[in-house]
GUTORDREN-730873 format. One record per residue (C-alpha): x negated, y, z negated; residue number from 1; residue in one letter. Coordinates in pm, whole numbers, plus 50000, padded with zeros to 5 digits. Example, Ala and Ser with C-alpha at 12.3 -4.5 7.8 and 13.67 -1.06 7.14 Angstrom:
BEGIN
{{48770; 49550; 49220}; 1; a};
{{48633; 49894; 49286}; 2; s};
This chain:
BEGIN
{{50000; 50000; 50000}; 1; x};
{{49825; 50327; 50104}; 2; x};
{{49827; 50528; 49786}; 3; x};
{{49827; 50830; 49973}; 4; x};
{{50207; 50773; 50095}; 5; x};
{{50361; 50631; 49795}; 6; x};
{{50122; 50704; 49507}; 7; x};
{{50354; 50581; 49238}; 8; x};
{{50378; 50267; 49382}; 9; x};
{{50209; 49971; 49315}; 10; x};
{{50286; 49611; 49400}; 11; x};
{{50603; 49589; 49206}; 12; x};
{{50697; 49915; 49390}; 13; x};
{{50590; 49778; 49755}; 14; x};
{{50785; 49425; 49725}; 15; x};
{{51106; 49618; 49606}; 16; x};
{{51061; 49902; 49872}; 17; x};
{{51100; 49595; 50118}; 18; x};
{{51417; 49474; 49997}; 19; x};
{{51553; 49789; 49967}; 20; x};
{{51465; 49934; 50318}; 21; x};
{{51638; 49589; 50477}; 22; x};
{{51950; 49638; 50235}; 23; x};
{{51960; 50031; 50339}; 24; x};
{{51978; 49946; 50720}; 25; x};
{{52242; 49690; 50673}; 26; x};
{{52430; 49872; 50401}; 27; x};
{{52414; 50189; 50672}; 28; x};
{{52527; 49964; 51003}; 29; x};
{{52799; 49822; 50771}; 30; x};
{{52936; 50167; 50701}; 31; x};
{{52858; 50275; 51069}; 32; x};
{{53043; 49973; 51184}; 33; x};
{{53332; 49993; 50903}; 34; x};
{{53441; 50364; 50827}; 35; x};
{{53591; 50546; 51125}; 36; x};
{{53440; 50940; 51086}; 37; x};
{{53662; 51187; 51172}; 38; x};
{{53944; 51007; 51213}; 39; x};
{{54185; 51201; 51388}; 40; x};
{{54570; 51026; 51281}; 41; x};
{{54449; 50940; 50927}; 42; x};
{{54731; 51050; 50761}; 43; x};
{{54566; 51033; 50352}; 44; x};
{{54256; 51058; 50236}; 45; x};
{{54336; 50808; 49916}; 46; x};
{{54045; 50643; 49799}; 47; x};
{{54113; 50284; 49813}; 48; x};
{{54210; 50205; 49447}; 49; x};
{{54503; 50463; 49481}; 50; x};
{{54639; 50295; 49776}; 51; x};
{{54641; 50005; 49597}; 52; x};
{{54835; 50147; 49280}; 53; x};
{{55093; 50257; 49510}; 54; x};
{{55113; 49938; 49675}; 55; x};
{{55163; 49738; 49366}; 56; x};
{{55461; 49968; 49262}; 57; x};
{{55626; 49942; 49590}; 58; x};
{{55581; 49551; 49469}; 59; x};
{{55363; 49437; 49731}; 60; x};
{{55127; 49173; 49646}; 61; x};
{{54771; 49132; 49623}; 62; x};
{{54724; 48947; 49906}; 63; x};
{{54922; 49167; 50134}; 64; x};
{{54707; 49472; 49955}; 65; x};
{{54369; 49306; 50103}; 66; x};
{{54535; 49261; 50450}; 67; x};
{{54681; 49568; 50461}; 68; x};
{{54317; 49731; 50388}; 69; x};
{{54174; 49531; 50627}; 70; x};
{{54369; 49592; 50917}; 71; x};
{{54403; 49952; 50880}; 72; x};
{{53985; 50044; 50772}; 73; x};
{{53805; 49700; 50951}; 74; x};
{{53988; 49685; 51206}; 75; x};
{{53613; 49726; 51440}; 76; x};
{{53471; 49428; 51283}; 77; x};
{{53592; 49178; 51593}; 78; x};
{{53329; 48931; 51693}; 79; x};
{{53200; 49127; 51971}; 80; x};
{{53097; 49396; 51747}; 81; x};
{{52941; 49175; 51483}; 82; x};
{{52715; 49018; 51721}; 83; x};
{{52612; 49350; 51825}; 84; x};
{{52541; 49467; 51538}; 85; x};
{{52336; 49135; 51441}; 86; x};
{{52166; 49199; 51778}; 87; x};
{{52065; 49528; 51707}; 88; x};
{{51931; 49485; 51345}; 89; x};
{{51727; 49119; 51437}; 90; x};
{{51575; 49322; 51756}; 91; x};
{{51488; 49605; 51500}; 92; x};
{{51328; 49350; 51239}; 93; x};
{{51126; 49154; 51546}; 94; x};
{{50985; 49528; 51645}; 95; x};
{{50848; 49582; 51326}; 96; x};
{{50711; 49253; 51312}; 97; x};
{{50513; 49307; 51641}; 98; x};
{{50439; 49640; 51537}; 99; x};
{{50274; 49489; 51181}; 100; x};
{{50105; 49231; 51451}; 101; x};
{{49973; 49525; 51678}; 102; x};
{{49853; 49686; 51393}; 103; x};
{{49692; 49396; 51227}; 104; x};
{{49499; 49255; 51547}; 105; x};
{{49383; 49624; 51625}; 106; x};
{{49259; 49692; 51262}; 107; x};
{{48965; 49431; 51240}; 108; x};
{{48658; 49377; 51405}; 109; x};
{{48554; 49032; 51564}; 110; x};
{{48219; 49055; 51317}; 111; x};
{{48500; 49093; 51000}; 112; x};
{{48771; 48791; 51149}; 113; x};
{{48430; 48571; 51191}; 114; x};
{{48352; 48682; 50841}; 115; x};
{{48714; 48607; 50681}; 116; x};
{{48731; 48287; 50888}; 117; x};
{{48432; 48167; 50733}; 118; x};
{{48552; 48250; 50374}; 119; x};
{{48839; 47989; 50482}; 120; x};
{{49123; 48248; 50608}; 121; x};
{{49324; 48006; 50832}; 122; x};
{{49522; 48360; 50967}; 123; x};
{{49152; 48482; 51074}; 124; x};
{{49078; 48160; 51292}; 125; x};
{{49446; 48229; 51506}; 126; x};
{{49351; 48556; 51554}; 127; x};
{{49010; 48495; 51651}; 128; x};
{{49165; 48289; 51933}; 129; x};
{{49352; 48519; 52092}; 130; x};
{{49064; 48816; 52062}; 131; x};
{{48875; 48808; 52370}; 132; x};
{{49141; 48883; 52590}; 133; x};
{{49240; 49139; 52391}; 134; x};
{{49337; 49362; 52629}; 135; x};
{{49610; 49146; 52755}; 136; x};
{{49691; 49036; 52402}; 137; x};
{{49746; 49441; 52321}; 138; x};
{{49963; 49419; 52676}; 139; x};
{{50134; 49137; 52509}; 140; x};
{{50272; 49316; 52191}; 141; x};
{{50326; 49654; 52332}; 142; x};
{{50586; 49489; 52646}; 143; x};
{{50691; 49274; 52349}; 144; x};
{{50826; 49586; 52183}; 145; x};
{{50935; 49731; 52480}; 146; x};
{{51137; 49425; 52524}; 147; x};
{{51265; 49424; 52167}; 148; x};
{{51355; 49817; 52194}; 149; x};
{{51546; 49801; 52511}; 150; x};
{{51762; 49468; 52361}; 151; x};
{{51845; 49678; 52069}; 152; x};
{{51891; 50019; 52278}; 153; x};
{{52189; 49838; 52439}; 154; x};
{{52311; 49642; 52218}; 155; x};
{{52393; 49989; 52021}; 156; x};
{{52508; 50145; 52336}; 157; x};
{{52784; 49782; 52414}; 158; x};
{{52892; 49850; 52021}; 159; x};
{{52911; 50257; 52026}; 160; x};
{{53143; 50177; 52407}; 161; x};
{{53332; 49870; 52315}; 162; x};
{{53434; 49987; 51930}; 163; x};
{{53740; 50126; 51809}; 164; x};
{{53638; 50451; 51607}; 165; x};
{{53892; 50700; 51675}; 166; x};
{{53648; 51013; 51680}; 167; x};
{{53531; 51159; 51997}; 168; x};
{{53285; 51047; 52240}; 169; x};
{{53018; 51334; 52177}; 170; x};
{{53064; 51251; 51806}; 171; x};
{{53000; 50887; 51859}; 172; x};
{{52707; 50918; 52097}; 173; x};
{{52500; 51156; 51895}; 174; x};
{{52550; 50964; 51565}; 175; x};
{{52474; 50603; 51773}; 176; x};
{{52148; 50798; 51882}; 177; x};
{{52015; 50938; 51603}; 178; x};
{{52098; 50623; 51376}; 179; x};
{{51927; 50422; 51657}; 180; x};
{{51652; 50673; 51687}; 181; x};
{{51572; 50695; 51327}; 182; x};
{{51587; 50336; 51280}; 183; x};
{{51284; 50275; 51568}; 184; x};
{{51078; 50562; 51411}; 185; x};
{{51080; 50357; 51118}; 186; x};
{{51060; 50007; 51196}; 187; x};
{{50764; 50177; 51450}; 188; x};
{{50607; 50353; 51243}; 189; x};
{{50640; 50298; 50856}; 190; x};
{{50750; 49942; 50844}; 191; x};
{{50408; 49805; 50960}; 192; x};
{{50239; 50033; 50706}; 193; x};
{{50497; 49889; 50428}; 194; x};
{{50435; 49529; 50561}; 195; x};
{{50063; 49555; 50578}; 196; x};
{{49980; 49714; 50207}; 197; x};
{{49715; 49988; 50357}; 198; x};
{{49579; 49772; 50609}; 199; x};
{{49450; 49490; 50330}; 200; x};
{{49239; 49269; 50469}; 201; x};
{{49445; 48941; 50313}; 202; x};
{{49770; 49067; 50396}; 203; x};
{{49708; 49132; 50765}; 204; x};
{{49531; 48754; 50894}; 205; x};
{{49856; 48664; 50753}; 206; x};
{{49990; 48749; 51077}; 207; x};
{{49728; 48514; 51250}; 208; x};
{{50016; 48253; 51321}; 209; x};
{{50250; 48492; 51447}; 210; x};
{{50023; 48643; 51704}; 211; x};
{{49999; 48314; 51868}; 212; x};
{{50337; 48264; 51885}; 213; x};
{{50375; 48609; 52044}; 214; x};
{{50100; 48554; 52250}; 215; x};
{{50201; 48249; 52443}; 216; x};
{{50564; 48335; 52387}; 217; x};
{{50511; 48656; 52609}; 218; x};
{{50217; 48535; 52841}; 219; x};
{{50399; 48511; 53158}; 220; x};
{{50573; 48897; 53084}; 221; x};
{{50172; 48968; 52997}; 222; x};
{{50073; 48863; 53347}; 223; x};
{{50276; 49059; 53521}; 224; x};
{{50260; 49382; 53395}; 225; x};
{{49871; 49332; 53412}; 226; x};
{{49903; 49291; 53766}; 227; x};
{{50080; 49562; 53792}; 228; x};
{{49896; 49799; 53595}; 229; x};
{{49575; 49648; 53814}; 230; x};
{{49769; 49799; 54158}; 231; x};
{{49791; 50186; 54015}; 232; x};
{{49486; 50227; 53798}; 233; x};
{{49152; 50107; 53743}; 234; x};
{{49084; 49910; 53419}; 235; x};
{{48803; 50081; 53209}; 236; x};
{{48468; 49863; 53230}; 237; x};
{{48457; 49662; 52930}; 238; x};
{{48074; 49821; 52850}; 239; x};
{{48205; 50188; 52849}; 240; x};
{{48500; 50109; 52642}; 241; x};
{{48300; 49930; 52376}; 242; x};
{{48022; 50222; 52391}; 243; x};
{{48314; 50468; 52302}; 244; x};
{{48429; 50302; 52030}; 245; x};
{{48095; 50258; 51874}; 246; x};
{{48048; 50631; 51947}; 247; x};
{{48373; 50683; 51734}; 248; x};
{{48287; 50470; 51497}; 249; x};
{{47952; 50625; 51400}; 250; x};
{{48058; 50991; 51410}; 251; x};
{{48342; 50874; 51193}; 252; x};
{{48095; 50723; 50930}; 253; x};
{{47854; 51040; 50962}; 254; x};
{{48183; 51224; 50880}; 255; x};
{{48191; 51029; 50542}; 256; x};
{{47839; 51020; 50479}; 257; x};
{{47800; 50640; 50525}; 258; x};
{{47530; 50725; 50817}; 259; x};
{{47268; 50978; 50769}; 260; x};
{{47255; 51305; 51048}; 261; x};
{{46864; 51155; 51175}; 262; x};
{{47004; 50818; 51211}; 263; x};
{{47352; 50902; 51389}; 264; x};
{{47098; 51085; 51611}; 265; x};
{{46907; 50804; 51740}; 266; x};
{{47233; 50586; 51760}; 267; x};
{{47357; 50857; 52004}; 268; x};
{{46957; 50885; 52177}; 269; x};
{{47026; 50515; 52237}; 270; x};
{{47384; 50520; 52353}; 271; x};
{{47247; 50861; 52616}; 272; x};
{{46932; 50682; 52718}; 273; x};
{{47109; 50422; 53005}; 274; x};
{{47228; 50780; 53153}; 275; x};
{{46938; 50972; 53143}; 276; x};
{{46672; 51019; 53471}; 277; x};
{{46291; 51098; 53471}; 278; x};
{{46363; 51424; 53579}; 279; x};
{{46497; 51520; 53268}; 280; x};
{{46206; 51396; 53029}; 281; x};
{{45910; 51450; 53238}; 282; x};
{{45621; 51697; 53211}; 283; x};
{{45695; 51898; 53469}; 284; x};
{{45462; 51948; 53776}; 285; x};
{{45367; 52310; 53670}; 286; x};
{{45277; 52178; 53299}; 287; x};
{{45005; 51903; 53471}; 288; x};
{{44700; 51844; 53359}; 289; x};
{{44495; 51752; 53655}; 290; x};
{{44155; 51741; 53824}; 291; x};
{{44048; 51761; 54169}; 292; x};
{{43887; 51465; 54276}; 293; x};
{{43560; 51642; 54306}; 294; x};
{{43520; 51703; 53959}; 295; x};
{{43181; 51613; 53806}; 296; x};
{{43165; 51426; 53472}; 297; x};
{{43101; 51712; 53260}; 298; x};
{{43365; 51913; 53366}; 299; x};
{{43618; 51557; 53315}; 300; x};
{{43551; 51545; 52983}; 301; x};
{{43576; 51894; 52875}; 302; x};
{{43927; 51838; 52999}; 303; x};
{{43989; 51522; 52821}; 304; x};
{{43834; 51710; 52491}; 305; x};
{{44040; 52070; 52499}; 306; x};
{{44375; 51863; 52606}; 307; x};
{{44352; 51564; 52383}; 308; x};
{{44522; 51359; 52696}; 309; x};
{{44380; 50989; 52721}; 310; x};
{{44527; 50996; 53093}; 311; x};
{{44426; 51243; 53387}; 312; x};
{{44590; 51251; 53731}; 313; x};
{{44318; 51321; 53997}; 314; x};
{{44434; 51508; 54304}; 315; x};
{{44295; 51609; 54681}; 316; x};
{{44312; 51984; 54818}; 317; x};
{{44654; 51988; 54647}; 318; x};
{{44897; 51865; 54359}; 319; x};
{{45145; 51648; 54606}; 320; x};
{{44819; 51467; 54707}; 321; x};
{{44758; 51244; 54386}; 322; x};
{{44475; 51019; 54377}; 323; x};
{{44543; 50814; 54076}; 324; x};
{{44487; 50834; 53722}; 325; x};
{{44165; 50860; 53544}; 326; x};
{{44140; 50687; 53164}; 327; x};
{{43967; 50866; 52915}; 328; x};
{{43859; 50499; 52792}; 329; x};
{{43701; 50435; 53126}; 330; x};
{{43486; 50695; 53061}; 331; x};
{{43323; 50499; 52780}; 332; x};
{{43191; 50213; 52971}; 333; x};
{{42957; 50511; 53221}; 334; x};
{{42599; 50386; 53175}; 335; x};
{{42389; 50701; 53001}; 336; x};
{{42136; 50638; 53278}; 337; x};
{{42404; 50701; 53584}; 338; x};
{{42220; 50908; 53850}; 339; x};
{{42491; 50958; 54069}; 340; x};
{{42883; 50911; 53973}; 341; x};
{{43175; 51059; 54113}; 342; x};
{{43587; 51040; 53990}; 343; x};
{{43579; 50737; 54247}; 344; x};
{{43415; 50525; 53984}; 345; x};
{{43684; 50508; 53743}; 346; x};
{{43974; 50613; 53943}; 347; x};
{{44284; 50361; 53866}; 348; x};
{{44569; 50347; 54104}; 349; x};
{{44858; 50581; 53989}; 350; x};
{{45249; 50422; 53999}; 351; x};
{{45515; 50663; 54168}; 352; x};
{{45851; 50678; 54091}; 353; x};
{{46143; 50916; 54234}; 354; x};
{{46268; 51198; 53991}; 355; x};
{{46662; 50987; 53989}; 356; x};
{{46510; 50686; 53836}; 357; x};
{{46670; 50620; 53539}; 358; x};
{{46469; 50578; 53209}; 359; x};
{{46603; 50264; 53080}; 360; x};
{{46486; 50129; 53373}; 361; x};
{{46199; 50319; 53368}; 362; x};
{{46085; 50148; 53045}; 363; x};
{{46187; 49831; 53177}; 364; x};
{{45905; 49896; 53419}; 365; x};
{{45635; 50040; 53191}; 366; x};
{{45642; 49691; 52995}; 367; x};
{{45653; 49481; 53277}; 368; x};
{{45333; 49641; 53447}; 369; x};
{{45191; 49724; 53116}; 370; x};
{{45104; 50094; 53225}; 371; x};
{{45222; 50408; 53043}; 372; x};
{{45199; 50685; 53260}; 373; x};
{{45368; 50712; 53626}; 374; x};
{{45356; 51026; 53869}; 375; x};
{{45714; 51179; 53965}; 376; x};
{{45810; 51258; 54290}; 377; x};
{{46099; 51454; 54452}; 378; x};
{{46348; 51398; 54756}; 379; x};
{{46075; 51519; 54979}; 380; x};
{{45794; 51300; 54816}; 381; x};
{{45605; 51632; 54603}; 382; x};
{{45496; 51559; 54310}; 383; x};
{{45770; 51693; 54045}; 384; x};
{{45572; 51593; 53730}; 385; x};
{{45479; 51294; 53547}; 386; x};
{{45626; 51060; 53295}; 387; x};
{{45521; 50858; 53004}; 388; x};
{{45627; 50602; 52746}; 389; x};
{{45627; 50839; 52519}; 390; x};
{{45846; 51072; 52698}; 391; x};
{{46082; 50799; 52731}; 392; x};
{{46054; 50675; 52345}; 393; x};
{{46110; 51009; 52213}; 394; x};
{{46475; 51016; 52395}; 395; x};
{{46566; 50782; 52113}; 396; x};
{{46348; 50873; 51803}; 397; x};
{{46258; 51260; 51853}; 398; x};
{{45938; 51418; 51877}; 399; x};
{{45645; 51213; 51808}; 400; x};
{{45311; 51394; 51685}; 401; x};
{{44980; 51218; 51621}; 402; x};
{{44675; 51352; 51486}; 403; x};
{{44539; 51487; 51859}; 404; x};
{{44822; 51693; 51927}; 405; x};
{{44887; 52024; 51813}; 406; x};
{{45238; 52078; 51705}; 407; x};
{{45394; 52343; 51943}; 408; x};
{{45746; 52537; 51824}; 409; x};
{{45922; 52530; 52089}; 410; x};
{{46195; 52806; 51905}; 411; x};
{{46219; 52954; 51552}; 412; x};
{{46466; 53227; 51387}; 413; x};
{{46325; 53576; 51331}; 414; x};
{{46635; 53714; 51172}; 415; x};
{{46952; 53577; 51040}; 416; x};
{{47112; 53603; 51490}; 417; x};
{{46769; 53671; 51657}; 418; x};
{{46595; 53317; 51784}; 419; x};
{{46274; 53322; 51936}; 420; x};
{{46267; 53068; 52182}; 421; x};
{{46012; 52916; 52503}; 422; x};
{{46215; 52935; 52825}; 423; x};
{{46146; 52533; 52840}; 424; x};
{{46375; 52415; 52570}; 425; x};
{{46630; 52219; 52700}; 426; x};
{{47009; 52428; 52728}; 427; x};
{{47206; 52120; 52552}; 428; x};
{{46910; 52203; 52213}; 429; x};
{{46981; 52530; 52321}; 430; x};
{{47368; 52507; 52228}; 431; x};
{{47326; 52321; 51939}; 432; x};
{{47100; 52616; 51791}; 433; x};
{{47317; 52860; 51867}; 434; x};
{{47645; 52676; 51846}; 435; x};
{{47726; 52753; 52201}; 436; x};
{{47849; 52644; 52545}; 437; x};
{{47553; 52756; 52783}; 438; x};
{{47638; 52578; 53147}; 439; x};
{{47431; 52307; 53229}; 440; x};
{{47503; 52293; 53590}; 441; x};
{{47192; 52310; 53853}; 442; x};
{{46928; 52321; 53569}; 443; x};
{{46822; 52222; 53251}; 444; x};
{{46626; 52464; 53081}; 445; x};
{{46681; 52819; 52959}; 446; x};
{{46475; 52939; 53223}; 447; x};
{{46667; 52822; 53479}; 448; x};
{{46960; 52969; 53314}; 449; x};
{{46809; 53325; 53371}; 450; x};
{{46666; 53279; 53759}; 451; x};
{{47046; 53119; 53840}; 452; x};
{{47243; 53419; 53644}; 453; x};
{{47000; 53729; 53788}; 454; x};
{{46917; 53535; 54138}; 455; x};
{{46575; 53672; 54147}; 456; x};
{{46247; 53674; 53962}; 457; x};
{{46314; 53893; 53600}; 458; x};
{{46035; 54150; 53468}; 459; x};
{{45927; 54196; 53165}; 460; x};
{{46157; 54314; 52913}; 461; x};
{{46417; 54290; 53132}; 462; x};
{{46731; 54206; 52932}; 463; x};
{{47038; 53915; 53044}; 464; x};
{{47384; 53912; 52866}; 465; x};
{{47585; 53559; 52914}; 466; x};
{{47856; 53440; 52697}; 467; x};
{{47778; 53658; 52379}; 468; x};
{{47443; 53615; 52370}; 469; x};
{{47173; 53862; 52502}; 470; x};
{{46857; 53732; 52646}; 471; x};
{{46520; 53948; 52683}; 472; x};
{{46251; 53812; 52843}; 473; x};
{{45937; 53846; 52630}; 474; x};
{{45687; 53728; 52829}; 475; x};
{{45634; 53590; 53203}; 476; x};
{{45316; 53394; 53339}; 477; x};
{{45264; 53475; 53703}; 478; x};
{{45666; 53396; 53814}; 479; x};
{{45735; 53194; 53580}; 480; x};
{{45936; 53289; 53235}; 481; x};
{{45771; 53182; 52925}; 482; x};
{{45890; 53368; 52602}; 483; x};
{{46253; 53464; 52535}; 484; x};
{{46451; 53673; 52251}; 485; x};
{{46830; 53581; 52228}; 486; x};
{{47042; 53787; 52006}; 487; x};
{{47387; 53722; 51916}; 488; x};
{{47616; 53966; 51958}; 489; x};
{{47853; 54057; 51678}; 490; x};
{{48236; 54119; 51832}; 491; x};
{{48443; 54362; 51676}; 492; x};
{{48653; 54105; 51466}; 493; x};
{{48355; 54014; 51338}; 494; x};
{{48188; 54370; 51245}; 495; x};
{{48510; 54426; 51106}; 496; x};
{{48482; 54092; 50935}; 497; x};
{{48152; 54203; 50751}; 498; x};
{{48237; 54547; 50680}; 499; x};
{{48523; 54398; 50453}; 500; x};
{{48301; 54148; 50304}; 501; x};
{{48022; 54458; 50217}; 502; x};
């Protein structure tokens, strides 16, 4: 029972809130059924035990009292009407059993019915069953209900038509449809709730056995309306279903505090990194470290020394010309006596792969050929930039510093709504700082924000205001934008807002 509903209730309170919802609905279709509203020729309004005063003083009998009531205030009760009635209340109680089954298959995980089966609950072993189709099993109950609901709709509509009540039509029809209405809200809605006791584990297997019943009962009604549904849409794939429900289920348990905000991050780095291509993790080509392949030794390992790189792409005359890749470990095994060397010596062959490669994939590939580092090209086969495996690991874990690197701030807050920021960071960190909605369409840095809103090349200083936020550009290397100040600007509401508060 969920406390938050009926908090006075416990389980004496649920098991007597059953019996008395089944005795209100049959107490309220008797009196629907027996007491003609608005009776028209009624004649007295005498309660019962005063027509029966007066009858015994006109000296009729007891018997001929009864009849007498009978005829005159039950007189809708034929057969006809009865079964209708029955009709309508069994299809009501069979709706709110499918809707307690619906509920209870939908409520518990395979992992938890394997679990519960184990611990010897028999209900947990039907379910489990019927759970890997359980699309078509949640086809199953839903036309089940539809079936139930429709039965019941017109078995009220035969009993509101064929009875005898003497008030008018309108009268009849809207009290028949609100009765009926109310009645499926409830047997919808609250009964399974009622049924279940707050979704208890124990209580819900117990509709194991019913669910197979259902199940077979309604297969062949199953197997058509899949086949229809299959001619007007599309069924989700199975993969992208289950990956949205594990989404839900882990910002859901962040929400509570079950799952820490790091680790919901990496769940959701994992979930992203199937969708993700090189292009949007690599170095790119303009932040290379390269040599020209007529680089002497000397000037190699200066490189290797200021960058702290273990890897070097060698080029020809030009960056879209690469080489290979040079290893800073190669370097080792030079002999001190080497008279003449060139790059040639310890040049490795480099591994290409096109900027729409996707990383999963692309990690599939670093472990199978047991390299780390592979050169990005474009459409027109330029070099874009290069990719490692620790590009592609940090999709899923965040940054990753060891004790070569220097740590580099990408952004940082100089006042409470001023962020300084490098035009590299990437717009969706960009919206998270800021708690904004930044497009993301044709580029994917803040940079590329700024060339697609101004169309041109911006100078120095030269100020950009986009959705709230105003954007001068700090500094610029060659064409290129490097530094950024974005300032939020304050609307009037909320000026106002902070007057009030000082």
């Amino acid at each position: 029972m969920d406390p938050r509903v009926f908090p006075s209730f416990g389980l004496w309170g649920t098991r007597r809130l059953r019996v008395f919802t089944v005795w209100f609905f049959f107490c309220d279709l008797r009196v629907f059924a027996a007491e003609p509203w608005g009776r028209k020729n009624r004649k007295e309004e005498t309660c019962p035990a005063t027509s029966r005063l007066t009858d015994e003083r006109q000296g009729k009998s007891e018997p001929d009292v009864i009849a007498n009531f009978s005829s005159r205030d039950i007189k809708i009760l034929d057969p006809d009407s009865i079964a209708e009635s029955m009709i309508f209340v069994l299809m009501l109680l069979l709706t709110g059993v499918l809707s307690s089954a619906e509920l209870a298959f939908t409520s518990l995980s395979r992992s938890t019915l394997e679990k519960m089966r184990d611990d010897g609950h028999s209900g947990a072993r039907w379910i489990l069953r019927i759970y890997r189709p359980k699309r078509k099993a949640q086809l199953m109950l839903s036309s089940g209900k539809a079936v139930t609901l429709t039965v019941a709709t017109c078995a009220a509509i035969l009993f509101v038509t064929g009875s005898k009540l003497d008030q008018s039509p309108e009268l009849r029809w809207t009290v028949a449809g609100g009765l009926t209405l109310l009645c499926f809200l409830f047997f919808e809605n609250i009964f399974p709730r009622i049924m279940l006791n707050d979704r208890d584990e124990t209580s819900i297997v117990r509709f194991g056995r019913v669910l197979i019943v259902l199940y077979f009962g309604l297969w062949p009604l199953t197997v058509v309306l899949d086949w229809i549904s299959g001619l007007f849409s599309k069924e989700m794939d199975s993969r992208e279903a289950k990956e949205e429900e594990l989404k839900n289920i882990v910002e859901s348990e962040s929400e509570e505090g079950v799952i820490e905000e790091d680790t919901k991050e990496m769940i959701h780095g994992i979930f992203e990194f199937s969708d993700t291509t090189v292009r949007e993790v690599m170095v790119p080509r303009i932040d290379m470290v390269c040599v020209e392949d007529s680089a002497d030794l000397e000037h190699l390992v200066k490189v290797i020394e200021e960058t702290g790189h273990s890897r070097i792409p060698v080029y020809r005359n030009r960056i879209d010309d690469i080489q290979g890749i040079i290893y800073a470990k190669d370097l080792i095994r030079i002999p001190s006596d080497l008279t003449s060397w060139s790059v040639g010596h310890v040049l490795r062959e480099a591994y290409f792969v096109p900027e729409s490669k996707k990383i999963s994939q692309m990690l599939a590939e670093f472990r199978r050929k047991r390299i780390h580092l592979a050169i990005v090209v474009d459409e027109y086969g330029g070099t874009a930039g290069l990719v490692t495996m620790e590009d592609l690991i940090e999709e899923i874990v965040g940054e990753i510093q060891d004790e070569y690197d220097e740590e580099e701030q990408y952004w940082r807050w100089v006042e409470k709504d001023v962020l300084w920021t490098d035009a590299r960071i990437d717009i969706h960190d960009l919206n998270e700082l800021l708690d904004a909605e930044l497009p993301t369409n044709g580029f994917e840095t803040l940079g590329g924000l700024i060339y697609e809103q101004l169309g041109r090349i911006p100078e120095k200083g030269e100020v950009l205001t986009f959705e709230g936020l105003s954007m001068c550009v700090e500094t610029i290397s060659g064409h290129r934008i490097s530094k950024v100040k974005i300032v939020k600007e304050h609307t009037t509401e909320n000026q106002s807002e902070e007057k009030r508060k000082a």
